[in-house]
Steps between C-alpha positions, in 0.01 A plus 500: 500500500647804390452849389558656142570746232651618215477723171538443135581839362625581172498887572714501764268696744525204801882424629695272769413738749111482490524114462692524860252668652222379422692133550576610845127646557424130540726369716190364705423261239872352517697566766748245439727599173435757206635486166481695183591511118547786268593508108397797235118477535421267812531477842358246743492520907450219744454487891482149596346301791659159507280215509612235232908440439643750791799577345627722318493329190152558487557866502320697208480682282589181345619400158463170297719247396559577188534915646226657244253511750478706817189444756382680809197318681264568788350120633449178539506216209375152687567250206815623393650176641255273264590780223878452516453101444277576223705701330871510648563124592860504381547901564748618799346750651712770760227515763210295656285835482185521282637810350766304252235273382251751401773747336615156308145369411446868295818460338392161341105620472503868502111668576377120511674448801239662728266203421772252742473724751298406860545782726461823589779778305592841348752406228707755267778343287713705205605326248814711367567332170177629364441777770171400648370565814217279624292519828244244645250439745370226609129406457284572794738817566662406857844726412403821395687666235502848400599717193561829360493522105647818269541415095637202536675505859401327788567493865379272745480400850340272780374808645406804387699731775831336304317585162492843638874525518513529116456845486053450454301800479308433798127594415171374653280291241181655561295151369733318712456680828135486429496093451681510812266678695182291355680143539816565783736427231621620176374237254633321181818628358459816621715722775421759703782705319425558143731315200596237787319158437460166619566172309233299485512153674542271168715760315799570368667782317759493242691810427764558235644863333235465228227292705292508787214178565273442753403122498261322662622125562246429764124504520284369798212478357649279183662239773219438730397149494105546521394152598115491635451092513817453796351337813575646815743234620694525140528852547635456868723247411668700169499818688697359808737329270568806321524672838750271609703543210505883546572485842799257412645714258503815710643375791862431310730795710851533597371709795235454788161509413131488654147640436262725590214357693167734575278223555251555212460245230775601282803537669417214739468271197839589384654432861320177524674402143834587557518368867375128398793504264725601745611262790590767751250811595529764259478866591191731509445818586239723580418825664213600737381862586400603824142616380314178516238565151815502367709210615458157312851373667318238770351322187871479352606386840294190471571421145812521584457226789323290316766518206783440704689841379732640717326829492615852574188703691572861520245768645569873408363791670402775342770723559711227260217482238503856437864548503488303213246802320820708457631229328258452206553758245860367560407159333204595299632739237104553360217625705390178642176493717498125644466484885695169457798607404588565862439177632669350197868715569449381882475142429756512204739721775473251724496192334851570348669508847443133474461376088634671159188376322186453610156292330147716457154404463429743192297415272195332663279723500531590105524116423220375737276848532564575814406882529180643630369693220412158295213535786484847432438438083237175604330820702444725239455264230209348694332876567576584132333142367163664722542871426753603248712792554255710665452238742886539583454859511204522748683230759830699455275805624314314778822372706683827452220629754631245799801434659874515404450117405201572238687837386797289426266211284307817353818596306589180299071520390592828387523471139281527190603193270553163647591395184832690556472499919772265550789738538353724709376173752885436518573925543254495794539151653880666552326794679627704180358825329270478258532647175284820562725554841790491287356723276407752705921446728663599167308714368504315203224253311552130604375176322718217580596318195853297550378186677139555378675450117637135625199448724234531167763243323447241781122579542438391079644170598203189560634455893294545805477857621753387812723304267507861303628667872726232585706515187469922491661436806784306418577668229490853661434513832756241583816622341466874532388485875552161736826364296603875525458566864646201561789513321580924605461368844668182485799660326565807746582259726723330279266175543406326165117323519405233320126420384414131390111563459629720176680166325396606158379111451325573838359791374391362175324191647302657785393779331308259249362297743113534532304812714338211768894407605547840593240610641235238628170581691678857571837320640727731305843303425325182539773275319768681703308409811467156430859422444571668851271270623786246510755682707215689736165501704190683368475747742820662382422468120147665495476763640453865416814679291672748684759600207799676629412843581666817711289689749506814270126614616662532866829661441356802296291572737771458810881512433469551106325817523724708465529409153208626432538806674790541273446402179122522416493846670347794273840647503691261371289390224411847395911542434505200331244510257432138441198432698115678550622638874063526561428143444860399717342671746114373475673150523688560751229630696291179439780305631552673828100519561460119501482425115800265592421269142703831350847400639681345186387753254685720819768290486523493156531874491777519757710191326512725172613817672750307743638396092477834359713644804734235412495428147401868358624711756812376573628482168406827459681608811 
């Protein structure tokens, strides 16, 4: 696990000493050796965190055997074992790393080579006979990978602070920052800063001096394996096996490693996996907050029993939780709005005190509709089947006359065309503004359009309106928010995570299996639950989700305050001209009289402004 970047530059504009810094601007990522290379028109930066082949052999940038080929790579390739005795039987290789076998496996395949690959990985590689520069991602988008095109230039990076380093014009995307405040990311290939993108999970770029393509080698929806006649115990049986496999593969490390454990369905199916294939107890870990709504830890502890794990328990206070606040806009170079994220950097933080790579539970949600608002969809579909739109209308109006609860429900009903409702049902399920709010923030006319363009692809296919959501998710929601998070957080802490549900033959199989096996007389996850039913008791399988959440409501209205007070004062947003200072203030007001259902669009608001202090202001300054 690594961090990256690098420029292809015919004009001459980028140099060594950009490449350095932004190199050394993740240092988090890889802690344990850098490296670069430089000719006329490239350069290529690595920070490396040592997990297969410690030495120094293994060191990148690295270059091929036959030295036309030069590779930097941020990840993880599982099969490259069964790859180098496909292909390299006779071949002496200089390492035992995955890294050689990959670099080697293009040199013999070129592009084609991505279709070997089982893992999780950033690549770029130059090939300096023809002067090429290629970069991939891999297909559900668990390394991020960010880019910065002029003519034909590029520069790249694993995050976009490091991008920055390349001399960027730093200006807000005004679409961007709108997404973000409608969804609590910036979606697709978008950034917040305009002209920087995002590759796309299941693409690659190939850039030359007269060339520039954008490639897709990797569509979801083409691979799924849609198989409606599969009996429940077929499916078990397949999906375990599978499973097993995954698990198998991505516990191969050089250095300690364990998993996280919350004690919901997903994460306690991985543990269960990967201990009955170990012999000795392998290490958990899981936090616990002091605020009991919010503390799931005493189901992890008994998991954890059950399991056998040796299992690391820690409780924070809330004087450690919110140290980690100042922390954020640190690791999250875009405005960001996820209450998770803290939890995620505290168990990531402390998890690598023990491991250097650490197992997740992502995934099961997307794969096995986990989420509330497939309840929320069944809802309105059922008032709309009775009353149409104005049906939706009229109940939207009726609860937004009771209590915080009802206002909260009346704002996903608020819309005029269930035909096209689903985006803002996922906008308000995340306590998100709605399109008019944003409208009326920025001052500017809103219709959100970027995931609504892939969302009308995936609602023309013949699938079941949650098969529709569960594949929107994992081909957006997935890669530009979870696998994100996880990986910002994961890395800052120099920890590299590891996620087995999102085996891309995992992935294809149990996203094709039929609706009833994921959700069966409203058991959401159903299949997921039934394999757990071999490692644990009932009570601790079903029962109700908790997710992994932050006490956010609480600390803006306690220690986080001041934030508030600081940033989303009439002052301060007067000077800076961004957002409507009258409706800041309405909603703030709402907030502090009770209207507590208004503290992520708060938070959201504060998360932006604690990233334009950083990010806008202080490379101004």
């Amino acid at each position: 696990m690594c961090g990256i970047t690098g420029f292809y530059d015919v004009t001459k504009g980028w140099n060594q000493k950009m490449l350095v810094s932004a190199t050394s601007t993740l240092a988090h990522r890889g802690p344990d050796a850098c490296g670069y290379y430089f000719n006329d028109e490239i350069g290529l930066g690595h920070q490396r965190l040592s997990i297969i082949d410690l030495s120094q052999n293994a060191n990148q940038p690295m270059i091929s055997h036959d030295k036309r080929y030069v590779m930097v790579y941020n990840g993880e390739i599982y099969n490259y074992r069964e790859i180098a005795e496909k292909y390299f039987k006779n071949e002496k290789f200089k390492t035992t790393s995955d890294s050689e076998v990959i670099l080697e496996l293009f040199a013999i395949k070129k592009t084609d080579f991505v279709y070997e690959l089982n893992g999780m990985f950033a690549i770029a590689i130059y090939d300096t006979l023809n002067k090429e520069l290629f970069l991939f991602r891999d297909r559900l988008g668990i390394k991020p990978l960010v880019y910065y095109k002029k003519n034909n230039s590029i520069a790249f990076a694993s995050e976009l602070k490091a991008l920055l380093k390349f001399d960027i014009p730093v200006e807000i995307d005004l679409t961007s920052l709108q997404d973000y405040l409608f969804l609590e990311y910036v979606p697709s290939d978008k950034s917040i800063i305009k002209g920087i993108k995002k590759l796309p999970p299941g693409y690659y770029i190939k850039i030359s001096e007269k060339e520039f393509q954008l490639s897709c080698y990797y569509e979801l929806s083409e691979k799924i394996k849609w198989d409606n006649e599969i009996s429940e115990e077929q499916a078990k049986n397949t999906f375990k096996e599978i499973l097993f496999s995954s698990v198998s593969m991505q516990s191969i490390s050089d250095v300690p490693i364990g998993a996280f454990l919350s004690g919901g369905t997903d994460s306690s199916v991985i543990c269960a996996t990967f201990q009955t294939q170990n012999t000795t107890p392998i290490n958990t870990f899981t936090i616990g907050f002091n605020v009991p709504e919010f503390d799931e830890s005493v189901y992890a502890n008994k998991v954890a029993e059950i399991l056998g794990t040796h299992h690391n328990h820690t409780m924070v206070s809330e004087t450690e939780s919110l140290a980690f606040v100042d922390k954020l806009v640190d690791a999250y170079d875009e405005p960001f709005a996820t209450p998770s994220t803290i939890p995620s950097m505290m168990v990531c933080n402390k998890a690598k005190k023990y491991v250097t790579v650490a197992m997740s539970g992502d995934g099961g949600d997307e794969l096995f509709m986990g989420y509330g608002y497939y309840k929320w969809y069944k809802r309105l579909q059922q008032i709309y089947k009775f009353s149409g739109n104005k049906g939706i209308k009229l109940a939207s109006a009726l609860l937004s006359t009771l209590n915080n609860r009802a206002k909260r429900a009346s704002r996903i009903l608020d819309y005029s065309d269930f035909a096209t409702i689903w985006p803002h049902v996922w906008s308000q399920e995340q306590y998100m503004f709605n399109e008019n709010e944003i409208s009326i923030l920025l001052n500017s006319k809103y219709k959100h359009t970027t995931i609504m363009d892939e969302w009308q692809k995936i609602n023309n296919m013949p699938l079941h309106p949650f098969e529709k959501i569960s594949l929107f998710d994992l081909k957006n929601y997935l890669g530009n928010n979870l696998l994100y998070k996880m990986d910002i957080a994961s890395m800052y802490s120099s920890l590299e995570v590891r996620v087995p549900l999102l085996d891309h033959r995992l992935v294809e199989f149990a996203a094709g299996l039929p609706l009833n096996l994921k959700i069966n007389n409203n058991e959401q996850k159903y299949l997921l639950k039934k394999v757990l039913e071999d490692f644990l008791p009932a009570e601790l399988i079903y029962r109700k989700k908790w997710g992994f959440p932050a006490p956010l409501n609480k600390w803006l209205k306690t220690d986080l305050s001041f934030l508030i007070d600081k940033y989303l004062n009439s002052t301060f947003l007067k000077q800076q001209n961004i957002f409507n200072y009258q409706f800041v203030e309405k909603l703030v007001g709402k907030f502090r009289a009770g209207q507590e259902f208004h503290y992520k669009r708060i938070w959201a608001l504060i998360f932006f402004q604690l990233w334009y202090q950083k990010y806008i202001n202080g490379t101004k300054s």
